[in-house]
C-alpha positions in Angstrom: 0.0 0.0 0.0 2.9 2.4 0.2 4.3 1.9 -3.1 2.9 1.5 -6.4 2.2 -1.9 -7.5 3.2 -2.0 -10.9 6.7 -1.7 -10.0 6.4 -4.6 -7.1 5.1 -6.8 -10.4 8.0 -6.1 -12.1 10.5 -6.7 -9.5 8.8 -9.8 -7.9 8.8 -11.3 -12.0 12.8 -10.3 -12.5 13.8 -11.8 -9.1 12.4 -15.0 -9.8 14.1 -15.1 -12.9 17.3 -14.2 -11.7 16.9 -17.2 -9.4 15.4 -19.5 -11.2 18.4 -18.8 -14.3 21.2 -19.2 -11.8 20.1 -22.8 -11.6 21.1 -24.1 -14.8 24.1 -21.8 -14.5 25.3 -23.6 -11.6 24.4 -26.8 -12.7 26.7 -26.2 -15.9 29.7 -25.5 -13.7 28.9 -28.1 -11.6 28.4 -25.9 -7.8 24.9 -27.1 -7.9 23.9 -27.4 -3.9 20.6 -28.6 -2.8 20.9 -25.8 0.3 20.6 -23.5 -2.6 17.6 -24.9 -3.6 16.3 -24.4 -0.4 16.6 -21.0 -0.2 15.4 -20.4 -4.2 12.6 -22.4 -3.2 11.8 -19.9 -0.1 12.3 -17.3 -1.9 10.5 -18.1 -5.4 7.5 -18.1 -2.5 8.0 -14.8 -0.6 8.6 -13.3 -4.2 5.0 -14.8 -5.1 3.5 -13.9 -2.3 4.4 -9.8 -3.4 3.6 -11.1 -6.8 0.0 -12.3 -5.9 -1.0 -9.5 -3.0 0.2 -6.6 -5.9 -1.5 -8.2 -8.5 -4.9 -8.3 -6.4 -4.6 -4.9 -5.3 -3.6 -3.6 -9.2 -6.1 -4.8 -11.0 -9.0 -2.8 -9.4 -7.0 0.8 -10.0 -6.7 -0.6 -14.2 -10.7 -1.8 -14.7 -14.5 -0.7 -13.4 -16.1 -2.1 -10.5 -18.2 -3.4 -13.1 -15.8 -4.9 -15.0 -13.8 -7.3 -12.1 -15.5 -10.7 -12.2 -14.9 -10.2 -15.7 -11.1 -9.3 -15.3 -10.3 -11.9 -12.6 -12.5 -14.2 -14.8 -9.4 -13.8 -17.9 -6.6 -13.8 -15.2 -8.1 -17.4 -14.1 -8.0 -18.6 -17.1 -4.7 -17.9 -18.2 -3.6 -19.4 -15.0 -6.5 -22.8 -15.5 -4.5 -23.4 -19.1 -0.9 -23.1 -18.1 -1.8 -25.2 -15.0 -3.4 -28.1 -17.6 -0.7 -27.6 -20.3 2.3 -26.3 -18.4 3.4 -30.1 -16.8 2.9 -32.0 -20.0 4.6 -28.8 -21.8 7.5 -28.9 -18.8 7.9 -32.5 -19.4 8.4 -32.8 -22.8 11.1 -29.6 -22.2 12.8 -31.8 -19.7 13.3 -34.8 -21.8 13.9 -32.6 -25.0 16.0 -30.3 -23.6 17.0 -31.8 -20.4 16.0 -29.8 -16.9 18.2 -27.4 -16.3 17.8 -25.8 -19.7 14.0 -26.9 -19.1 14.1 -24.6 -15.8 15.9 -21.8 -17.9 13.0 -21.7 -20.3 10.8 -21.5 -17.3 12.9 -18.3 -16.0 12.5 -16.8 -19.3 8.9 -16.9 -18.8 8.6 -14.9 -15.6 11.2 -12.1 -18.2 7.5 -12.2 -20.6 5.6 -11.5 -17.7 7.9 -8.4 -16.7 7.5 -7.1 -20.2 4.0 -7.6 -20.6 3.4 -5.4 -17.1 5.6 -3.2 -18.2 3.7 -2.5 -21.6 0.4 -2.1 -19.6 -1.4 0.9 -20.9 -3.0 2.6 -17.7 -1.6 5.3 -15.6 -1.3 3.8 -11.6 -2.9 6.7 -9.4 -0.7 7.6 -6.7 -0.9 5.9 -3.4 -2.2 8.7 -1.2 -1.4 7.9 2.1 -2.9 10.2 5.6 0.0 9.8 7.9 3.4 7.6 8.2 2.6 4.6 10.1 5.0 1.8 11.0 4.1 -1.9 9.1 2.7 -3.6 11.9 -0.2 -0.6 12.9 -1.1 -1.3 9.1 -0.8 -5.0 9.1 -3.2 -4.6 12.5 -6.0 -2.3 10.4 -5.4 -4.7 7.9 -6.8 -7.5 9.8 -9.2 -5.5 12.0 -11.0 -4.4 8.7 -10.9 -8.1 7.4 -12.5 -9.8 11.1 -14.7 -6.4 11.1 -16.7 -6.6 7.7 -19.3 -9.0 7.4 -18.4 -10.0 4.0 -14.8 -9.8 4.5 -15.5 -12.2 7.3 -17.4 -14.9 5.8 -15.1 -15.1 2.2 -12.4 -15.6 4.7 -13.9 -18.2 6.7 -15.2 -20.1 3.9 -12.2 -20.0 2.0 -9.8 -21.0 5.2 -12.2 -24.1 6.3 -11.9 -24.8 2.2 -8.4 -24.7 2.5 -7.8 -26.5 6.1 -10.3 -29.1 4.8 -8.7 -29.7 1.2 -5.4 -30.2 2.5 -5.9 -32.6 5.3 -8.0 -34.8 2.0 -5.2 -34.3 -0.3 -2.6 -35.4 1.9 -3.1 -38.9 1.6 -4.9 -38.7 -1.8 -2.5 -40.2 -4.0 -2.0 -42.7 -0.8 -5.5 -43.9 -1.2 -5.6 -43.8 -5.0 -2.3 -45.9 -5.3 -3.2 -48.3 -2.3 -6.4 -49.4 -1.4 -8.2 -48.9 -4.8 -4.5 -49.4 -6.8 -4.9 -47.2 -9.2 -2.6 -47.2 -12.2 -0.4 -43.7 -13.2 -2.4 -43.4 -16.4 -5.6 -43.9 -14.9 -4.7 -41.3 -11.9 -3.1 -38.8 -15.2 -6.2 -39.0 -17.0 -8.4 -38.2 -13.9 -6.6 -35.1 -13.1 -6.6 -34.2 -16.6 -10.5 -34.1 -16.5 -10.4 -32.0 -13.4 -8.1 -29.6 -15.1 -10.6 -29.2 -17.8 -13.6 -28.5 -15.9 -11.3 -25.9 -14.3 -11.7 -24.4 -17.3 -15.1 -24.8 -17.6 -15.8 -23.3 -14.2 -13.7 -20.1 -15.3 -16.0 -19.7 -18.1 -19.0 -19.7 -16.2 -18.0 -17.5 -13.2 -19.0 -14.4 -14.9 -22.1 -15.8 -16.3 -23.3 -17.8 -13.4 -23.3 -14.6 -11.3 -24.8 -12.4 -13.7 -27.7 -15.3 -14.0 -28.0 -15.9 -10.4 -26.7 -13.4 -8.3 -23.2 -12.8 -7.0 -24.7 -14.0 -3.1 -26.5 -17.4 -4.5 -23.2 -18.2 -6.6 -21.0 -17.6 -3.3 -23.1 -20.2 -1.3 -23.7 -23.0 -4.1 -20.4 -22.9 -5.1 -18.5 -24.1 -2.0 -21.7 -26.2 -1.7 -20.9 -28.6 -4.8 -17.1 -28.3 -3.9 -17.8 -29.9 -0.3 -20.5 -32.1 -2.1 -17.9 -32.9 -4.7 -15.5 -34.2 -2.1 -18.1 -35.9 -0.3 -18.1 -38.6 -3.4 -13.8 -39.0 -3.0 -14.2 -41.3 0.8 -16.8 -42.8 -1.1 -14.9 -44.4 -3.9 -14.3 -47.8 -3.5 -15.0 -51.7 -4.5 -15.3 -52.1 -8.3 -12.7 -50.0 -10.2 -14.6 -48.8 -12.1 -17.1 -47.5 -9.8 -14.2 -45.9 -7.9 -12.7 -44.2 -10.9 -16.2 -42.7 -11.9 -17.1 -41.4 -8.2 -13.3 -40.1 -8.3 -13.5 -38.4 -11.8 -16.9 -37.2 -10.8 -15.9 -35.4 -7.9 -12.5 -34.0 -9.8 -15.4 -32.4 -11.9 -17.4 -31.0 -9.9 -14.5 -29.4 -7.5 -13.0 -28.0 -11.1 -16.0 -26.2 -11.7 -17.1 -25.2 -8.4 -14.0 -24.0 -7.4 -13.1 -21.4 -9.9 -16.8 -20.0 -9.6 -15.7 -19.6 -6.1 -12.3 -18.2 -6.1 -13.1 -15.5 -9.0 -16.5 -13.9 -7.4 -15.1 -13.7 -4.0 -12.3 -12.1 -4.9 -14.0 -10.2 -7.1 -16.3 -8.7 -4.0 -12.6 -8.1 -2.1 -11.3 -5.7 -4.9 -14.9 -3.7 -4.9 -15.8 -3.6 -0.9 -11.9 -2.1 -0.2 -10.6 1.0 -0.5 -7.7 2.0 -3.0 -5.7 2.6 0.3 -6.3 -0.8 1.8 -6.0 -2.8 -0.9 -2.6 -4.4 -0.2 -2.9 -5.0 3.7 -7.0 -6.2 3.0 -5.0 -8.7 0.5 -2.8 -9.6 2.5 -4.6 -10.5 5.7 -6.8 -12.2 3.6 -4.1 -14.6 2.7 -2.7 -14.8 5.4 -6.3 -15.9 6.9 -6.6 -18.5 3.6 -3.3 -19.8 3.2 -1.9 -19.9 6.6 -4.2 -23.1 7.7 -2.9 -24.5 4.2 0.2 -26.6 6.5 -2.0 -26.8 9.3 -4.1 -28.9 7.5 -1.6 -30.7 5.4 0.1 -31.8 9.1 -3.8 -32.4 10.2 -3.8 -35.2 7.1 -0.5 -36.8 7.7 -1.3 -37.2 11.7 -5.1 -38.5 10.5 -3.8 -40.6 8.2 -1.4 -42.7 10.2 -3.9 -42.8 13.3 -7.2 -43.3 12.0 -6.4 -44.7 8.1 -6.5 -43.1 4.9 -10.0 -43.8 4.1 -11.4 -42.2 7.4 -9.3 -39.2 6.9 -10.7 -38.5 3.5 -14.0 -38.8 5.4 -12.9 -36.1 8.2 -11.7 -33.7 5.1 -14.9 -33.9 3.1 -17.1 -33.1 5.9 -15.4 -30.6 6.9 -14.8 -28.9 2.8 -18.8 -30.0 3.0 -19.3 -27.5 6.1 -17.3 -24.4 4.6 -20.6 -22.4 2.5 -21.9 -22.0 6.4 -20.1 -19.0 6.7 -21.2 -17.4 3.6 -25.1 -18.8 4.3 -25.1 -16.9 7.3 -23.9 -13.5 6.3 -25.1 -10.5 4.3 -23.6 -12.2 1.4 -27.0 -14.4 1.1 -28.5 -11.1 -0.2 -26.0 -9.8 -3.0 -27.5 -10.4 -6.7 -25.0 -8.1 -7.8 -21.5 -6.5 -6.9 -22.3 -3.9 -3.9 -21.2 0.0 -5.1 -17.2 -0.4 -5.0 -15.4 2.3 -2.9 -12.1 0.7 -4.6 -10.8 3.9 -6.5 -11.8 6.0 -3.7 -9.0 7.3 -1.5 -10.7 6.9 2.2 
């Protein structure tokens, strides 16, 4: 919130490629360490974590309230198709081009994305700021606002029981797909694949769904058929082919669901906060979504090796199946559309 955030962008795009290029460099003179891929590896995150809060808070000072779902609807899918293409695409680098060079070509990618920011049209209005505060009194109004606002409250609920939920499940996963129901690579491959698709499909119909049925309705039946979807995963089991179909079933429904989800809440963020708030509101509310992310990924492990995989799956999908509570219960219920945005305003 004190700087602009084009410039964060660009920086956060040109450090990870300076990191990520070193690695093939290395590897060529043979000083490759695996304590350096430690710290790239923490830092690639902290730089992504400035990437992702600057990105969230820029877009709303480029586009119209109006225009958001729309905007985060395009930005989801640019990220729904590298995340289908971009392993088979990385793969075929590796083997082609072996993976250091493969990894070059990756940091050559994050050099596009500087460039493309840079080329970005629109004039950044200038942070106005009241008084000079130190970081924590603004990472404190940051949160106050966040546990304050109704809405604010109830996207970050949802999305944090969500995300505790979904990562205690996916912990043992691939444990349950490989053992109990031994699946084979392919068949695992292919069901992912699906999934990826229908991610695509639910980033299509964010914008539309909302417009149909109302921003509120969309925000409570999405995490619905999420948690329904992942009701279906503890349930797969005897035949195969029954598994596979419950399995593939849910990876649809959660692909759908999910982007619906992520784009309209977000979407509701960017218009509810003002231009000054952006970053810190951001930031607390990842901090709120993605900090029970290894809580829950430690809840999964500790499940799975006390209770059994299958059980823990259970515990995860009742809990993902639980998360649209929050939203139910809050003004949310009552949006149709996206409330009057106070985002370019300078509060």
């Amino acid at each position: 919130d004190r700087l602009p955030r084009r410039p964060i962008l660009i920086a956060a795009d040109i450090g990870r490629a300076l990191l990520l290029s070193a690695i093939p460099l290395m590897a060529l003179t043979h000083t490759l360490r695996i304590e350096y891929l430690f710290v790239v590896g923490f830092l690639l995150g902290t730089l992504e974590l400035f990437f992702d809060v600057a990105y969230m808070s820029f877009l709303p000072s480029l586009i119209e309230r109006e225009q958001l779902v729309d905007g985060n609807s395009m930005l989801q899918m640019s990220d729904s198709v590298a995340q289908v293409a971009g392993p088979g695409l990385g793969g075929g680098l590796v083997q082609v081009l072996t993976a250091p060079l493969a990894i070059l070509v990756d940091a050559l990618t994050f050099l596009a994305s500087a460039i493309s920011i840079v080329a970005i049209g629109a004039r950044e209005e200038a942070v106005q700021t009241d008084e000079r505060r130190n970081v924590w009194s603004e990472v404190r109004e940051g949160l106050k606002l966040v546990i304050g606002n109704p809405l604010l409250r109830a996207i970050g609920g949802c999305t944090a029981t969500l995300n505790l939920s979904a990562n205690a499940l996916f912990t043992v996963y691939m444990l349950y797909c490989t053992g109990p129901l031994g699946l084979k690579p392919a068949v695992i491959g292919a069901m992912f694949a699906i999934g990826g698709l229908s991610t695509v499909a639910g980033t299509l119909l964010a914008s539309r769904a909302a417009g149909r049925f109302g921003v509120g309705p969309m925000l409570i039946a999405s995490p619905f058929v999420i948690g329904l979807a992942s009701l279906l995963i503890p349930l797969a089991g005897g035949p195969p082919l029954v598994a596979v179909l419950l399995l593939i079933a849910a990876q649809v429904l959660f692909g759908i669901g999910r982007p619906i989800f992520d784009i309209n809440q977000l979407s509701l963020r960017q218009a509810i906060t003002p231009a000054r708030l952006q970053g810190r509101v951001n930031a607390s509310m990842l901090f709120i979504m993605w900090g029970v992310i290894p809580i829950g990924s430690l809840l999964g492990g500790l499940l799975g090796t006390t209770i059994g995989l299958r059980q823990t799956l259970a515990v995860g999908a009742v809990g993902m199946s639980l998360a649209f509570i929050w939203v139910l219960f809050s003004p949310i219920r009552g949006l149709r559309r996206q409330p009057p945005g106070v985002a370019h305003e300078a509060a």
